[in-house]
Each structure stands twice: as structure tokens, then as C-alpha cells.
N, C-alpha and C positions, 0 to 999 in steps of 0.2 A: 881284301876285296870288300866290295859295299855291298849287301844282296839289296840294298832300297834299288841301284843303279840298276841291277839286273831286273827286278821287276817291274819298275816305271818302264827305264831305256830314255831315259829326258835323251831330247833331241839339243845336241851340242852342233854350234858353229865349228869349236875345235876336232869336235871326234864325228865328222862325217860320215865313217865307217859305223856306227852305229845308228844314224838316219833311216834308213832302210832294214837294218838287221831285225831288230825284234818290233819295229812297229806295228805290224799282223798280227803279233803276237799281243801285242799292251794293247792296243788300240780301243778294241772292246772293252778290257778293261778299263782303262784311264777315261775314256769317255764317261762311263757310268761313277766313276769314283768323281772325275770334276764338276759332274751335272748334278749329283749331288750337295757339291760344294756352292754349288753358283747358283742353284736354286734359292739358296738360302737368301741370296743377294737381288732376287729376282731377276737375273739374268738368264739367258738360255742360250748354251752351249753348239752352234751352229754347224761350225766347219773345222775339223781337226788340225788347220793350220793355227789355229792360236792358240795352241799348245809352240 
């Protein structure tokens, strides 16, 4: 098993059954982790569909 997969939960085409499953859960998290990221870039982090 990969614990990265469990606690992102990347949103796959193929594993649709995990779309919905833990996003409630990352969501807060992965937000602040990427906003981080893209700050850096000057960019800002809008809508959690472009994850």
C-alpha cells in the first residue's frame, strides 16, 4: 500500500470510487498544502476542482 495515496486521496479518472471517498477528509488539508505551493508561484488557489 502507498500511505502518500491514502492521505492526499489524488482524484483518479481510473478509481472513481475514491473521488468522493476521502475528499472531506484531504480537502482542508490539500488546500492549505497547495496554497502553499502556489504561493510561491504567485498564484492563488481558487476552486478545488483543479486539483
Amino acid at each position: 500500500m502507498n500511505p502518500l495515496k491514502n492521505k492526499v486521496a489524488l482524484i483518479s479518472v481510473k478509481d472513481k470510487k475514491l473521488r468522493i471517498k476521502y475528499w472531506k477528509e484531504v480537502n482542508k488539508k490539500a488546500i492549505e498544502k497547495y496554497n502553499e505551493k502556489i504561493e510561491k508561484y504567485g498564484l492563488i488557489l481558487q476552486d478545488s476542482r483543479m486539483f
